[in-house]
C-alpha positions in Angstrom: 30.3 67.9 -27.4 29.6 68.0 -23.8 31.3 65.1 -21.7 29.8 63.8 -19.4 30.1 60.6 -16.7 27.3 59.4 -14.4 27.7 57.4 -11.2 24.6 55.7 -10.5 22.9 56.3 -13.3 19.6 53.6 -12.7 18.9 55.4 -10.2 15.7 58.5 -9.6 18.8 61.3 -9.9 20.7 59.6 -12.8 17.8 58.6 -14.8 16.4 62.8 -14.3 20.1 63.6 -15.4 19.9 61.3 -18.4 15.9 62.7 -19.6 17.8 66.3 -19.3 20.7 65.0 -22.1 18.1 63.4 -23.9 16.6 66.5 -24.5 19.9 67.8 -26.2 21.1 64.4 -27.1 23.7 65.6 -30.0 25.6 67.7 -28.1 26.5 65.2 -25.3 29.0 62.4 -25.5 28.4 60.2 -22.0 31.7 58.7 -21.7 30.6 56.6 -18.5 27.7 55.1 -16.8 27.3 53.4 -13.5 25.3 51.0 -11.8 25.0 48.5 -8.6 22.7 45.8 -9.0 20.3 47.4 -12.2 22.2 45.6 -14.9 18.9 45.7 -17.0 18.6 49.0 -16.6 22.2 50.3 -17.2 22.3 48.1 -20.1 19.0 49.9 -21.9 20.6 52.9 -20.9 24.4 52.5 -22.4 22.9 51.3 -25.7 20.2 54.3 -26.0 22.7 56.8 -25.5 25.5 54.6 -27.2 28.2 54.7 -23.9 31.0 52.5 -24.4 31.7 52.3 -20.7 30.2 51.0 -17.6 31.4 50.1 -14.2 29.1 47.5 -12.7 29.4 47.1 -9.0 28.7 43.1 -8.8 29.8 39.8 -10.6 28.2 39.6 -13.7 26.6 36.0 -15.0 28.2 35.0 -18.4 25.1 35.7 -20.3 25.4 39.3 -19.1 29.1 39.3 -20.0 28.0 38.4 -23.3 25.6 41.0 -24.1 27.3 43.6 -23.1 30.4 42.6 -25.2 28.3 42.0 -28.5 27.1 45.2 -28.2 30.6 46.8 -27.8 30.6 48.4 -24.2 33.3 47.6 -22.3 32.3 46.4 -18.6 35.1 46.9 -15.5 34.0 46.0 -11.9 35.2 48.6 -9.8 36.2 52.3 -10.0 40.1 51.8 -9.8 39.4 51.6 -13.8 38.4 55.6 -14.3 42.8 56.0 -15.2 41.9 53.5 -18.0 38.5 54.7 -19.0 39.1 58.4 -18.8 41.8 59.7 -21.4 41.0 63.5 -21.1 39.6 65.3 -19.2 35.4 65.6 -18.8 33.4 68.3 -18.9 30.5 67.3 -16.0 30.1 64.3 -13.5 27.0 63.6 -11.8 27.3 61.2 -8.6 24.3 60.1 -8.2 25.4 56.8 -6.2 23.3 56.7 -2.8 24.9 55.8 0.5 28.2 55.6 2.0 29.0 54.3 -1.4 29.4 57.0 -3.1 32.8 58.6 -1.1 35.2 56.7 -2.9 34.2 56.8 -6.6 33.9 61.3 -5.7 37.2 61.4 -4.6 38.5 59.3 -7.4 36.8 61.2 -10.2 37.3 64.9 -9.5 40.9 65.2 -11.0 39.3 63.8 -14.3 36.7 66.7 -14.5 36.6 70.0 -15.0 33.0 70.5 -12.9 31.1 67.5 -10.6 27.8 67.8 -9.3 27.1 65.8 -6.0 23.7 64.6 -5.3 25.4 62.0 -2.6 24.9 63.7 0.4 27.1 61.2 2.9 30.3 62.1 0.8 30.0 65.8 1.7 28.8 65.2 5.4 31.3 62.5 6.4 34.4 63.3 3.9 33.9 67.3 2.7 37.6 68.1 4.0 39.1 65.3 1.4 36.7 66.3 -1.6 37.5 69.9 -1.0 41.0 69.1 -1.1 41.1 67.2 -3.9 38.5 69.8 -5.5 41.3 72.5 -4.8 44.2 70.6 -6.2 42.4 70.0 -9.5 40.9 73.1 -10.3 37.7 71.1 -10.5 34.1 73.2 -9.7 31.8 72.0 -7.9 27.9 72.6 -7.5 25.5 70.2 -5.2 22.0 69.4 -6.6 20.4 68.9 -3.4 17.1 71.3 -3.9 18.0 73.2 -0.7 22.1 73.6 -1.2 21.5 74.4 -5.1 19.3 76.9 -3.9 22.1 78.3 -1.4 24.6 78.1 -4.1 22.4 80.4 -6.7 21.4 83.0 -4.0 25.2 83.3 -2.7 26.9 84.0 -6.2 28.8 86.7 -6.6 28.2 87.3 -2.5 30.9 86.9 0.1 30.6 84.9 3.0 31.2 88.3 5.5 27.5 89.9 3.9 25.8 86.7 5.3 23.4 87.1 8.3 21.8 84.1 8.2 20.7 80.8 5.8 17.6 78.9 6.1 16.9 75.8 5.0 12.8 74.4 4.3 11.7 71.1 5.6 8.1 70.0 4.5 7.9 68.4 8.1 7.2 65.3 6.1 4.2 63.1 6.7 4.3 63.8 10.5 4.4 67.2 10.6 0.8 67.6 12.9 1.6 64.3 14.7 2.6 64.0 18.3 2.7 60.6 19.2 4.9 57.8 16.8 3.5 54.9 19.1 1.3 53.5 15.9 3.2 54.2 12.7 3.7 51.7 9.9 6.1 51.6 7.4 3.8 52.3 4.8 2.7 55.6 6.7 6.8 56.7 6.8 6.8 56.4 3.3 4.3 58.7 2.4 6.2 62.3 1.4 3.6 64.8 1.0 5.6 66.4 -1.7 8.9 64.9 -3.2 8.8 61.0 -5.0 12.3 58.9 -2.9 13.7 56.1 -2.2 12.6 54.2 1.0 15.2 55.6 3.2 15.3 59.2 2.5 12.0 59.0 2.8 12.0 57.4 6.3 14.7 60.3 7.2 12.5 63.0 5.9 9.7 61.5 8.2 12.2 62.3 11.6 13.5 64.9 10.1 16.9 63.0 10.4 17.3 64.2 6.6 17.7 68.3 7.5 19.7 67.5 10.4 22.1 66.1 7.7 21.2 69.3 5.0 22.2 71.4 7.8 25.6 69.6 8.7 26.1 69.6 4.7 25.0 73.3 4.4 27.5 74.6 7.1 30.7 72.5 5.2 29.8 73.6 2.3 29.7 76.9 2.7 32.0 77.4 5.7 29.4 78.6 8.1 29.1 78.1 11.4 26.1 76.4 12.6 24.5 79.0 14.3 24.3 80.8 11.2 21.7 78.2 9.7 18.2 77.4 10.9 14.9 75.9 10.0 11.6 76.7 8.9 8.8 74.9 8.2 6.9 74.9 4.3 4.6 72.6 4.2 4.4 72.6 0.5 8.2 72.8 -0.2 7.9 75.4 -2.8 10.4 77.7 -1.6 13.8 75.5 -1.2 16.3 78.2 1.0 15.9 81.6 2.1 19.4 83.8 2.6 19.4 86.8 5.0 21.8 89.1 4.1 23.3 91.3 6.7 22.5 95.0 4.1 18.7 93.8 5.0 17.8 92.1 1.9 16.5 88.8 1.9 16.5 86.3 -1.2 14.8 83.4 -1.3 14.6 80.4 -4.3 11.1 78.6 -5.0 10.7 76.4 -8.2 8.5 72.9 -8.4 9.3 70.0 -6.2 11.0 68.8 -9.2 15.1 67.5 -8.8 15.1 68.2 -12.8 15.4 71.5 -12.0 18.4 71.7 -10.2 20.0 69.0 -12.4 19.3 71.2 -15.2 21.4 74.2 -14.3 24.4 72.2 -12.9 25.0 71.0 -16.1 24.0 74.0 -18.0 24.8 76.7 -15.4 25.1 79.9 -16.6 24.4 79.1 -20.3 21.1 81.4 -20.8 20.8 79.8 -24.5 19.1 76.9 -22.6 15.9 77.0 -21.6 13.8 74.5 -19.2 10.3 73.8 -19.5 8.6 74.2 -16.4 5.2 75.0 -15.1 4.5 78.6 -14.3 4.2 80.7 -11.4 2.5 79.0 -8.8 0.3 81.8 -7.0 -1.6 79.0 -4.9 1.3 77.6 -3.3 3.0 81.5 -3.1 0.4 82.6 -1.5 0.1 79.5 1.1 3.8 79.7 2.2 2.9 79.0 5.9 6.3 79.3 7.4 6.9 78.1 11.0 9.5 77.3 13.0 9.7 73.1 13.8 8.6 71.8 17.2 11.9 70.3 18.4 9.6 68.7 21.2 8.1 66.3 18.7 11.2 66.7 16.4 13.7 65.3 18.6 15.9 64.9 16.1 16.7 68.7 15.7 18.6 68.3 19.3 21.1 66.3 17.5 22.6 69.5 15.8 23.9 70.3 19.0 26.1 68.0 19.2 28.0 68.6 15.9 31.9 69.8 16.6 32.7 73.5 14.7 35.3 71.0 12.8 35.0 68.2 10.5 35.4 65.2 12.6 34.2 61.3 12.4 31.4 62.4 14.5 29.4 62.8 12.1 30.2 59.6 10.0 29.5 58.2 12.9 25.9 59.6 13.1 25.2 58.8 9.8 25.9 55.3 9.8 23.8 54.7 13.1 20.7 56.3 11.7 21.4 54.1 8.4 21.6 51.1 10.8 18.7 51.9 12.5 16.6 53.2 9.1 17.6 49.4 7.9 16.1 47.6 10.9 12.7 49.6 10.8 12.3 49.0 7.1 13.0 45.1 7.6 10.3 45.7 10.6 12.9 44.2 13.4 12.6 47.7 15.4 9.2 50.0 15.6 9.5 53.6 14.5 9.0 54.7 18.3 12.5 53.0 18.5 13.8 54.1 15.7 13.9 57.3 17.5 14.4 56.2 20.8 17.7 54.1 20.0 19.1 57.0 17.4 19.2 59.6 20.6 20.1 57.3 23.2 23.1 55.2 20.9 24.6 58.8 19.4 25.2 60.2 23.2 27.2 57.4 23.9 31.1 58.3 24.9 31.9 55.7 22.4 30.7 57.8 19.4 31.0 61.2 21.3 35.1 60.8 21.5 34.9 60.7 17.5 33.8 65.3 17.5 37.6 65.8 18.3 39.3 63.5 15.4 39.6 64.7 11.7 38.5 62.2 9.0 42.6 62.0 7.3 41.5 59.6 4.7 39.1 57.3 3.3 40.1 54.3 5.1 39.5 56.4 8.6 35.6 56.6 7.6 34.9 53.3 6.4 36.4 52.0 9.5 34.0 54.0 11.6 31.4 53.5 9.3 31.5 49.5 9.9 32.4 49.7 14.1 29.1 52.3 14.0 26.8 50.0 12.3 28.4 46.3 14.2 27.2 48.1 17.7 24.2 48.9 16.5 23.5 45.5 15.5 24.9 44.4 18.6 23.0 46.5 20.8 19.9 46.9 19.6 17.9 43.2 19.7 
């Protein structure tokens, strides 16, 4: 039996990862499922695959308290409760919890698992030297299921990091890709991803391309590269994921659907060629209509910001993060237009205030949730 704990598991990353066991339902025990707000949801999903634990991130009403008791699954409110859930060690985490939340429970889970997949890309961008720590200290693997860093992973195996010339990461250019003015956009225009199904506000990131600026920063942690080792290219129909040049002359790149089961799929299964994956087959059209280019920075200000990342992990980038969150939340409640959404992101980030943070190290969890609140609060503050 395969065990297996998922953080966040009502939402579109944890659901794929549970429609993957499902496939292969008797040789997975879930020990632990995870949820925020979807109590509905996670409770469908602990009885189906008969989990005995969740970790619910609000106060329950008594009726809910109820239900979940009759049906023996033991509820605990916060994630200082994985020493009481977890009595050996398991086999494969997923985090799958979005936002700044998910830092703490990935730290706190990684010494009870042998291998954790991260789909949460703010705990590798703002905390990578703690989880690589802890990763070290444990003997725990790891393996990210972003599309473009899997991708990375699989081309680099068995490679050392001296044979690598360069690393590419695809961007679609999202539902602006031919557009030069941002005067007129609406939400509902943001929204529309030409090629992946997200939430509202990795969509809205994908739109300014604020969403690779953060692949790349997660890309060069990673994998310990420096950032001039990792560029860009357009594909509009996101069918190849990451191209590595090697410095021998070969290049490899990774295409598959624009489907996250994919990925998903071989973190858990890795290496195991006894397991197969249903997927469509080679897609000739989309091969032969690759249409690389490089992205206008012009139009794609955003870009510019990866010259201001520091060679060293710092709480610059925490700080980055949480402005563009701030600023994300204010165009999607419609108190800022998307012209300022871009405006304010490149003006606030320049500031000396958040510029001092690219020479001081992130030393613990406390250190990033601090800037992570100071960040937002000036935002808020400034912007009206």
């Amino acid at each position: 039996m395969i065990k297996i704990a998922i953080l966040g598991s009502t939402g579109s990353v944890g659901k794929t990862t549970l429609n993957i066991v499902n496939n292969n339902k008797k040789n997975f025990k879930i020990v632990l499922l995870t949820a925020n707000t979807n109590i509905k949801i996670l409770f469908n999903q602990a009885k189906k695959f008969n989990v005995k634990n969740v970790i619910i991130n609000k106060k329950l009403n008594s009726n809910w308290i109820k239900i979940f008791k009759r049906n023996n699954i033991n509820i605990y409110n916060n994630f200082e409760n994985f020493n009481k859930i977890f009595n050996i060690k398991l086999d494969y985490v997923m985090n799958a919890i979005s936002g700044m939340d998910g830092l703490y429970p990935t730290i706190k889970i990684i010494k009870h698992t042998k291998k954790i997949a991260i789909a949460n890309k703010e705990s590798i961008i703002c905390g990578w030297n703690l989880i690589n720590k802890e990763l070290l200290k444990n003997k725990t693997s790891f393996i990210p299921v972003d599309s473009e860093h899997f991708s990375i992973f699989q081309l680099m195996k068995n490679q050392s990091l001296n044979s690598i010339k360069k690393i590419i990461l695809t961007a679609s250019g999202g539902p602006f890709l031919n557009k030069t003015k941002f005067n007129t956009i609406r939400i509902k225009d943001a929204l529309k991803h030409p090629n992946w199904k997200m939430g509202k506000k990795i969509s809205i990131d994908s739109s300014t391309l604020m969403n690779k600026v953060f692949e790349v920063i997660e890309a060069k942690k990673i994998f310990n590269l420096d950032l001039n080792k990792i560029d860009i290219l357009i594909n509009p129909n996101s069918y190849v994921h990451a191209v590595v040049i090697f410095k021998n002359g070969i290049i490899k790149f990774l295409a598959h659907e624009t489907e996250m089961d994919i990925p998903i799929f071989n973190s858990i299964y890795d290496s195991n060629l006894k397991m197969s994956y249903k997927t469509k087959p080679l897609n000739l059209e989309k091969i032969n209509k690759l249409n690389f280019s490089k992205p206008n920075k012009k139009y794609f200000k955003t870009l510019n910001i990866l010259k201001l990342i520091p060679s060293k992990d710092s709480l610059f980038e925490t700080a980055l993060i949480s402005v563009n969150d701030e600023l994300v939340r204010m165009f999607l409640n419609k108190e800022i237009t998307y012209e300022k959404l871009l405006f304010y992101l490149m003006k606030i980030i320049k500031f000396k205030k958040f510029k001092k943070y690219c020479n001081v190290r992130p030393n613990s969890i406390i250190d990033i949730i601090k800037v992570n609140k100071q960040a937002k609060n000036f935002v808020k503050n400034y912007v009206k």
